[in-house]
N, C-alpha and C positions, 0 to 999 in steps of 0.2 A: 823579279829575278828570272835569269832566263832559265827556260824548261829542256833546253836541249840537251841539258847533262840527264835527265831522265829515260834516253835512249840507249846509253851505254850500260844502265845497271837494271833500269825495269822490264820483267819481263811475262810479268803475270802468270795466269793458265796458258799452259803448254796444249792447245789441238791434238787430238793423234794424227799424227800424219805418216803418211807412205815418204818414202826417197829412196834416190837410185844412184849408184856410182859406176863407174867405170876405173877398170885398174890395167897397166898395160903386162901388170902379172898373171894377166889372164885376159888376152885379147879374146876380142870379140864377145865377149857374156859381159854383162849389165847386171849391178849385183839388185837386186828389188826386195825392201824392207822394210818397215814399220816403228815407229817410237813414240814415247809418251813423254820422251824428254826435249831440248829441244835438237832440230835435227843437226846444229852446227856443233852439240855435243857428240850426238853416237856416231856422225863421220871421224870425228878425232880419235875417236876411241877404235875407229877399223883404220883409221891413219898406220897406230902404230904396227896394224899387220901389212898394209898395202902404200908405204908412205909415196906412191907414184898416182894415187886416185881423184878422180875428179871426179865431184860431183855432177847429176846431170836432172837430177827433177826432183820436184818439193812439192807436195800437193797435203789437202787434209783427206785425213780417212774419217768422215764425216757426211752422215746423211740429211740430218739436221742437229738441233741442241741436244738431243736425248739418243741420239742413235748414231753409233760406231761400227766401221766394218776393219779389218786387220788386214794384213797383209797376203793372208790364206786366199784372201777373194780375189787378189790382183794376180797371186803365181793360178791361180783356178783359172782364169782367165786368159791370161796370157798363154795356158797348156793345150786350153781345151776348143778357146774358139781361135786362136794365132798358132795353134801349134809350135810353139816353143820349146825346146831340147832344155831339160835342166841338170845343170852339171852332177857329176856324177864323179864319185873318189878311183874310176879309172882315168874318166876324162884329165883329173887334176893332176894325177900322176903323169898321166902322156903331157901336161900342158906346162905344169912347174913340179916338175921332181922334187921332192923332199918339202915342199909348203909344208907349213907346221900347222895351218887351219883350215878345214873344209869345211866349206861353208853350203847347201842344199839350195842357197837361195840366189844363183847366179841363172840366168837364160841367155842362150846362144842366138845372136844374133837377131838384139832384142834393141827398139830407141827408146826413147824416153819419151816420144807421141804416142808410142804404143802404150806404156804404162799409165798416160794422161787416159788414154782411149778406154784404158780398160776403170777407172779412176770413175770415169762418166759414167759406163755402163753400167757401172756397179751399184750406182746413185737409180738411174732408171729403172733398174732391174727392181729395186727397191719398194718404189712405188706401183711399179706392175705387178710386184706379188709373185713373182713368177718362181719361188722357191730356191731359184740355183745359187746363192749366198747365204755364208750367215751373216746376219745384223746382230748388236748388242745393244738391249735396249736397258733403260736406265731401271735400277731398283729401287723406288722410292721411297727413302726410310725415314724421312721427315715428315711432322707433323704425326708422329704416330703418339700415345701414351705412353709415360715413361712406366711402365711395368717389364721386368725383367722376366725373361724364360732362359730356362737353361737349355745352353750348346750340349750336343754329344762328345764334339770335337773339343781336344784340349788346345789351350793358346800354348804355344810355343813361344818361348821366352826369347828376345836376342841375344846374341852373343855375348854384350855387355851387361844384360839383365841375366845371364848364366853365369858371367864370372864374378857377379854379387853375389848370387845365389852359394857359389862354392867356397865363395872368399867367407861367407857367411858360416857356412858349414863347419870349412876348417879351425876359423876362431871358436867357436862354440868348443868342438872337439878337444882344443888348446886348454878351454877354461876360463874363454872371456865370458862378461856376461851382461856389461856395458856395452853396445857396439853403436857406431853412428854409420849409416848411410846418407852418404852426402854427394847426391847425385841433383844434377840441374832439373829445372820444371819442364816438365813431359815426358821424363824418363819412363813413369813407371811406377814409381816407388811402392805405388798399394800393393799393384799384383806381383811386384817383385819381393816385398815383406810377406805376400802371403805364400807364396812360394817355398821362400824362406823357412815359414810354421811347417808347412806342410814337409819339406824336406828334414826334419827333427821330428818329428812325428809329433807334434803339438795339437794338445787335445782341448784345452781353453787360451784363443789369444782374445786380449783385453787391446782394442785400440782407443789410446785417448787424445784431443784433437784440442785445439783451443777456436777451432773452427767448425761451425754446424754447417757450412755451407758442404765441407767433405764429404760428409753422412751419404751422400748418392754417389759417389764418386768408388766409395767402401763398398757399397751394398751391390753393386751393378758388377765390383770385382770378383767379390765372392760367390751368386749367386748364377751368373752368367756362364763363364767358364766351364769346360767339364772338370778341369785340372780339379774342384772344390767341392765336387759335391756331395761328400762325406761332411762339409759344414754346414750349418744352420749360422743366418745372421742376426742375430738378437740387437736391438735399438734398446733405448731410455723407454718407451711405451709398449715395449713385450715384456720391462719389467716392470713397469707399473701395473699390468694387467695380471703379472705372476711372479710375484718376486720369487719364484722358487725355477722359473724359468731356465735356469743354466741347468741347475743338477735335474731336472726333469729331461733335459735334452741327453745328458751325461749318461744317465741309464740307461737312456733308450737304446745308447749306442753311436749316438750324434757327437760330434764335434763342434765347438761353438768358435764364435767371434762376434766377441760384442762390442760395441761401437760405443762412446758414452765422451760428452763434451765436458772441458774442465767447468763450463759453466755451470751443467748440470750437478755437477759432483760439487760444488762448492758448498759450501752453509759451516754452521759450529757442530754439526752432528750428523752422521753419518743418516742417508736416508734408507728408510726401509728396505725400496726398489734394491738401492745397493750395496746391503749389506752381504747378500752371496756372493759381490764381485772382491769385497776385503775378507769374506772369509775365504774363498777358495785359491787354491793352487794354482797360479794361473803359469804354465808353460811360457808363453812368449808376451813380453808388454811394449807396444807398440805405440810408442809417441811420436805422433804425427806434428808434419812442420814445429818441429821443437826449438826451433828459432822463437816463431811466433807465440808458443805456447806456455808452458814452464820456465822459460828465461824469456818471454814478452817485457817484462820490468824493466832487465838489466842488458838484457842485447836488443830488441829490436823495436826501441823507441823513434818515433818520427818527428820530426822537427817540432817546435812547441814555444809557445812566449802567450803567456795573458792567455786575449781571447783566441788566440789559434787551438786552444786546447780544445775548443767548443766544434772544432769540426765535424767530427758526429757524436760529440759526448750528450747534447741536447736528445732528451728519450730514447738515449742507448739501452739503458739499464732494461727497457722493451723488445732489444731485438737480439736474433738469433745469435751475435759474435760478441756480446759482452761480455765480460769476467774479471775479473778482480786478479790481475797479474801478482799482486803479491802474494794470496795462497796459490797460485797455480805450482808453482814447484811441491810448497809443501804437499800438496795433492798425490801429484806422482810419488814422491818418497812414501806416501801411506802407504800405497800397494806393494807394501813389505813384501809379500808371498809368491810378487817376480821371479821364476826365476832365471829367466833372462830379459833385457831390454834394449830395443832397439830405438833407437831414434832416426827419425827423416827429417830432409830439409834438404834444400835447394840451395840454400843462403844459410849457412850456417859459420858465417865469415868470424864472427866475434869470437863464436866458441871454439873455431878452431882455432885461435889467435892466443887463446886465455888458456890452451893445455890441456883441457878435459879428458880428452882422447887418445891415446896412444896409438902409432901405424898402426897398430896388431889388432884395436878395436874400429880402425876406419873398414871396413868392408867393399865402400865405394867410394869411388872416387871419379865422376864422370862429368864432364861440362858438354858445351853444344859443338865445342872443335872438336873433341872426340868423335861424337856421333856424326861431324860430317864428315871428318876420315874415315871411318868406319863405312858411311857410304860413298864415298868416291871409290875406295879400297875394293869394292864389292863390284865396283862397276867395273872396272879397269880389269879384276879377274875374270869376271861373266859376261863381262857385255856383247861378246863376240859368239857366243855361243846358241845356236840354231834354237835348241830347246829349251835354252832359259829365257824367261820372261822377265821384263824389267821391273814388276812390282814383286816379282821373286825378293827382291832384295828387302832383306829384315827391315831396313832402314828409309824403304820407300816412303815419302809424302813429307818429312818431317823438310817444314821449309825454310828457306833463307831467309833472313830478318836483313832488310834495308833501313838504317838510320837516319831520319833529318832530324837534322842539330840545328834548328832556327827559330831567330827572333822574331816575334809576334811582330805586329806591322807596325810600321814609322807610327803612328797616331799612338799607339801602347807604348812606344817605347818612349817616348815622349812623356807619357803620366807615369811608367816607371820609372823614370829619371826626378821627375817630379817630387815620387814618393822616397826616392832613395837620399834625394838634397833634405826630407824632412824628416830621416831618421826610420824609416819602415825597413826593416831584415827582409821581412818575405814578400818583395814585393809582387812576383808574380801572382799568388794567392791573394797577397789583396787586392789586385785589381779584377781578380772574379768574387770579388764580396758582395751578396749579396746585401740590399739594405736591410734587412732583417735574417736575423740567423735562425729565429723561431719563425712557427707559423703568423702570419698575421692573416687571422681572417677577417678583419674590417676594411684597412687598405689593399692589400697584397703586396706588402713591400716585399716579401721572400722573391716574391717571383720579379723583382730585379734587382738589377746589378747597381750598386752606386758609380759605373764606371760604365751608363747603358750605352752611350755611344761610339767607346772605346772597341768592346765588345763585339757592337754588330759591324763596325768596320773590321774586325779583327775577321769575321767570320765570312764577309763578303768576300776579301782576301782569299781566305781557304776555301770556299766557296766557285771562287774563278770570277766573281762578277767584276770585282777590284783590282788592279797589279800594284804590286808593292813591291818594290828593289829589296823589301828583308826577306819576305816570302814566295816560293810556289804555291797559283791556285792551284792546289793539286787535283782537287775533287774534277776539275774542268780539261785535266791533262788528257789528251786523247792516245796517248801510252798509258795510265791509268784505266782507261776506258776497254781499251784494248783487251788489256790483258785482263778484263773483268778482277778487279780489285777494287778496295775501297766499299765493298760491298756493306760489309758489316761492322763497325768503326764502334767501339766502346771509348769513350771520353772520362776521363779520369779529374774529377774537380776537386776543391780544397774544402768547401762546406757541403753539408747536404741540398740546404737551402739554393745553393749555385746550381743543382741539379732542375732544380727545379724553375729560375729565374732564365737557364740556359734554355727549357724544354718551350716555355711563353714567349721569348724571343725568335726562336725559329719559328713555331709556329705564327704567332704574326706577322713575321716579315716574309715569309712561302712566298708570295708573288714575288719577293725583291730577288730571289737566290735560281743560279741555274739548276742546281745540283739537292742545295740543303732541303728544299721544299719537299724532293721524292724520298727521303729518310722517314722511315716509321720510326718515332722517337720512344725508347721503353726506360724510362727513368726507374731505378731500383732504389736510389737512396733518398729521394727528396723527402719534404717534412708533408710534401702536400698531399698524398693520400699513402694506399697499401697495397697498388691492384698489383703489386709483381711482390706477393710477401714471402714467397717460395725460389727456392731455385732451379722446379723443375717449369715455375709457370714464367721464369725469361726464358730458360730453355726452348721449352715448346712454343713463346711467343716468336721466337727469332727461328725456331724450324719451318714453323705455318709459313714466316712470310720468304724464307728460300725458296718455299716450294711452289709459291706463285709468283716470283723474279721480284718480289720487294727489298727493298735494302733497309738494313735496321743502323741505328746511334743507340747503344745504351750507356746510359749516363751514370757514374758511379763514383762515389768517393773512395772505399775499402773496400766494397762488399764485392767477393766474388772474384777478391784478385790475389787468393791463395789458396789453390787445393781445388778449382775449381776449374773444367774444362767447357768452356764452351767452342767447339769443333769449328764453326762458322768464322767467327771472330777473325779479321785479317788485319785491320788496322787498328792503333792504337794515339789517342792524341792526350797528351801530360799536360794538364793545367794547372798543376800545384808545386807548391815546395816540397823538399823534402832532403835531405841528406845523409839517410838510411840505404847504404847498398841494397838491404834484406829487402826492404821495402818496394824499393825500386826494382831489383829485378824479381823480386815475386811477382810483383803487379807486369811490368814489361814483355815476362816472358809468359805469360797467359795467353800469347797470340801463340807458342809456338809450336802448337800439335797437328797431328797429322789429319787431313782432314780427305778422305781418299773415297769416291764414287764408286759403285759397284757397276759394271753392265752388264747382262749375260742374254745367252742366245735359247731361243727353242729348246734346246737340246740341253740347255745347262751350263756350258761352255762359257766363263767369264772372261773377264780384263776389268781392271784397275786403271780409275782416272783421277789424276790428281788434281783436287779442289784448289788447292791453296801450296802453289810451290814458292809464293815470297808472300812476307809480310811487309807492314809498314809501321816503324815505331817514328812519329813527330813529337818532338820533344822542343817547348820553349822556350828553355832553358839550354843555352849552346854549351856556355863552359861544365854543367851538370854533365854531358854526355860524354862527356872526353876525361871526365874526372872520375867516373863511373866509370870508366873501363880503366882506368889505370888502377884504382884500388881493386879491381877485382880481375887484374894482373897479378898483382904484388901479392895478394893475399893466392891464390896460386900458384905463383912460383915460391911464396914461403913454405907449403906443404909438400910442394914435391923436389926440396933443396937445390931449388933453382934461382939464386939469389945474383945481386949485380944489375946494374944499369944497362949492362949487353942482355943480359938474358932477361930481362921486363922488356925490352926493344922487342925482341926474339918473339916475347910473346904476346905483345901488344899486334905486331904483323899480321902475326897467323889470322890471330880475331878478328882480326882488320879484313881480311882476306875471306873470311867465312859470313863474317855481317858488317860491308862499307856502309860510311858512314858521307850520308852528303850535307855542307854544312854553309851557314852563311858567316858572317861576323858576328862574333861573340859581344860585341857593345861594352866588354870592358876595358877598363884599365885604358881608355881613351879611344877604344874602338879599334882595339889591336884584333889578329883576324884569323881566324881560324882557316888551313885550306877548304877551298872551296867543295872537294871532292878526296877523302881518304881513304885509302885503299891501296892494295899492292902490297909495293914494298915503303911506303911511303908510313912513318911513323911523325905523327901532327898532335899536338899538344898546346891548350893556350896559354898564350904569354902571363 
């Protein structure tokens, strides 16, 4: 496939760079500036003050990988050793009467060799030590112990996590006591729910999860923040050490939040540990991913026939996300002495669909096209302005998801064809089957695939070593490479076992691959050992290897792709079936958090760099991606009475527009074909 469509939509990490224009609305001055976005955005955005301007120089503000200098060092420069005039609001007045913008950072009769000039010296200046700049050099917070200490500073909520907060408020005030927040993944939800408590003056919140992978996600929100620290976070093992735990904190004067999985709460009798969580008064009940968890049965089942059901059900009943969905509701109903309750979720498609909820109990209601109005909105107002800075904006770092919608390579598609003339539904899943679904420790059939040569061409393909007319080598893209992406790739398989048949095939073929060879491989769900049984030890596995330029693949069937932030994370590749909106975009949008560098000076003085401004969702499964976005169209314009064929277009667009989508032929229905490239105003669906 060819790669040249990768140039128009990839664009990885952004450099900071210096640039300079020239406007004939103010002859003679050269405006000299700096950005972390890229620079053919912030011209556009001083377009609308000077639409006469020409750009005139583009360089990076860069000493090496760890060290930044700003724009301060080039106007320093340009003042002190060039002697340059810099405009001045009488100047502007004598130059264009009535301008509506003054801008500090224009110099009189100033080129763009000079700003080159000063560009170098600033680099040398560097190395010589000679004090007269400031540098930013990088704060390295990977690889550290996940133990929390508390900030002084309070986290200031966004705009959109403010108008939960109020919308939250006012229902309560009204008399609800049901409310659903239904805001997309990386909104926020915990520190937005805790906010919430905090703003009703809630003195026991009870959060319950159908997910233990959350448990850090809770703990790091509460405990972190200054906004919380009238609370104490109590787990399942502060109350097995004192079941009197809550009312001991209660007297002291402490505020609690206790965390407790439906797994844990489950049995035919209530346990010790939590018998003061059913006797007490608990102010606010907070059911987390409530998709997932109390309606796990009825809304958010995943595809299923025979042995599909054995995906990770083989020694489930041993790990951290098991539970018996059909008490899980009953569970929550026990905690009678609610009395109010909140539910989260990202996906909460079914339940809104089925009534539950009345507007007046929805509190939120926020997807990812909001939050990137919300930041364009922000730019377009501030971004001209001298003293604001561009990670000022609330909504800084949260990045663009790029889509491939393609078929695994001619060889695959061949045995899927294969498997679909012989009656297999899922055929993509089973052609990552492994030959055993259990451990087999006498052969090691787990660790391969019955499809082992379909596989490693597949992988060669994405790899770069192979071209294939279905696929981009993407891994081998030198726009890829570019923009440092691809970095940290979590692979989403159909059995546990395929985790682990996937993890032996890379590794033995390492000399065959350009690319696949340099991944540190960190397998979470295979059957074949435990060494990642935590989730703060992939955490810290994939922090160590950032911080010495290694690139990680963790390989995963469920775990870790709900409620679950790993920062690093940029691409995502889908190797299963599934036909769960919930499913699919819990797991999908697990890339799309903000993942933003710190660098500061001597002095204290920072800036903000953004890790991770695009992701990558490969998805191969074509017509899934385009059918996924139309149901979770529909079920969007059904909640905010935006119903009609014109208005599903209307908002298919937008999306389109916030995360394109690049696609090859779909292979059905006789190889009818999806556009090549979706986006714009361009609304593509398959036949």
């Amino acid at each position: 496939m060819d790669s040249t469509i990768l140039d128009s939509v990839i664009q990885g990490r952004i450099e900071p760079k210096i640039y300079a224009f020239r406007t004939n609305s103010i002859p003679d001055y050269l405006k000299v500036g700096d950005t972390y976005r890229p620079v053919s955005v912030r011209i556009e955005e001083w377009r609308t003050m000077f639409p006469n301007l020409e750009k005139q120089y583009e360089g990076e503000a860069t000493v090496d990988e760890n060290t930044y200098f700003r724009d301060y060092a080039v106007h320093s420069y340009l003042e002190t050793k060039k002697g340059k005039h810099r405009l001045t609001e009488n100047d502007l007045d004598r130059i264009y009467p009535g301008c509506p913008h003054y801008s500090n950072e224009f110099f009189r009769d100033t080129k763009a060799q000079e700003v080159e000039e000063a560009v170098e010296a600033i680099r040398k200046a560097h190395g010589e030590n000679t004090g007269e700049y400031q540098y930013y050099s990088r704060i390295d917070k990977a690889a550290t112990t996940f133990k929390y200490v508390r900030q002084e500073e309070e986290w200031k909520p966004r705009p959109n996590q403010q108008d939960a907060i109020d919308n939250f408020v006012r229902a309560v005030k009204a008399g609800r006591t049901n409310m659903l927040m239904f805001a997309v993944m990386r909104f926020g939800k915990s520190f937005t729910s805790l906010c919430c408590a905090k703003a009703i003056g809630a003195k026991v919140v009870v959060v319950v999860s159908g997910k233990a992978d959350v448990k850090g996600e809770w703990k790091k929100n509460v405990e972190v923040p200054g906004n919380f620290v009238e609370y104490d976070f109590i787990e399942a093992s502060d109350l097995r050490a004192d079941a009197k735990a809550i009312s001991k904190r209660r007297k002291s004067g402490r505020k609690v939040v206790v965390f407790l999985t439906l797994q844990d709460l489950q049995g035919r009798n209530i346990k010790e540990k939590h018998r003061e969580v059913f006797e007490t008064l608990i102010d606010l009940l907070v059911v987390d991913e409530t998709h997932y968890g109390a309606r796990a049965g009825s809304y958010g089942e995943v595809l299923r026939n025979g042995e599909h059901e054995v995906w990770e059900a083989e020694g489930s009943e041993k790990r951290e996300d098991y539970f018996d969905t059909e008490k899980a509701e009953k569970i929550v109903k026990t905690l009678t002495k609610a009395k109010i309750k909140l539910h989260l979720s990202g996906t909460p498609y079914r339940i809104l669909m089925g009534g539950e909820f009345r507007k007046e109990d929805i509190v939120c209601f926020c997807q990812f096209t909001d939050i990137a109005d919300a930041q364009r909105r922000w730019d377009e107002e501030n971004g001209i302005r001298d003293e604001v800075k561009e990670w000022d904006n609330p909504y800084y770092g949260f990045p663009q998801m790029i889509r491939f919608a393609f078929n695994p390579s001619e060889k695959c598609m061949r045995k899927i064809g294969e498997m679909r003339e012989a009656g297999v539904t899922f055929a993509l899943s089973r052609l990552f089957k492994p030959r055993s679904i259990v451990k087999d420790a006498e052969g090691g059939l787990h660790k391969r695939f019955e499809n082992e040569a379909e596989i490693l061409d597949l992988m060669e393909v994405i790899d770069g070593t192979k071209s294939d007319d279905n696929l981009l080598g993407f891994l081998d893209s030198e726009r890829i490479k570019k923009g440092k992406m691809c970095r940290h790739i979590v692979v989403v398989l159909p059995y546990r076992a395929s985790c682990d048949a996937l993890e032996a095939l890379i590794e033995e073929n390492k000399d065959r691959f350009r690319n696949l060879g340099g991944y540190k491989i960190i397998n979470i769900s295979g059957v074949e050992g435990d060494a990642y049984s935590s989730v703060s030890s992939v955490k810290q596995a994939i922090a160590e290897a950032e911080k010495v330029g290694e690139k990680t693949m963790t390989l995963t069937v469920n775990r870790m792709l709900t409620g679950t932030t790993v920062e690093q994370w940029d691409t995502m590749l889908y190797f299963k079936d599934t036909s769960s909106p919930q499913e699919y975009d819990q797991a999908i949008f697990r890339l799309q958090n903000q993942y933003v560098r710190t660098m500061v000076t001597e002095s204290g003085d920072t800036i903000k760099y953004n890790m991770k401004p695009q992701t990558l969702l490969v998805d191969f499964d074509v017509c899934r991606v385009f059918k996924m976005q139309e149901q979770r169209s529909l079920i969007y314009n059904a909640n905010v009475d935006k119903g009609g064929n014109s208005k599903l277009g209307d908002r298919i667009e937008k999306e389109l527009k916030v995360s394109p989508i690049i696609s090859s032929q779909c292979g059905e229905n006789g190889g009818s074909s999806c556009n090549r490239h979706i986006g714009g105003s361009q609304q593509v669906f398959c036949e």
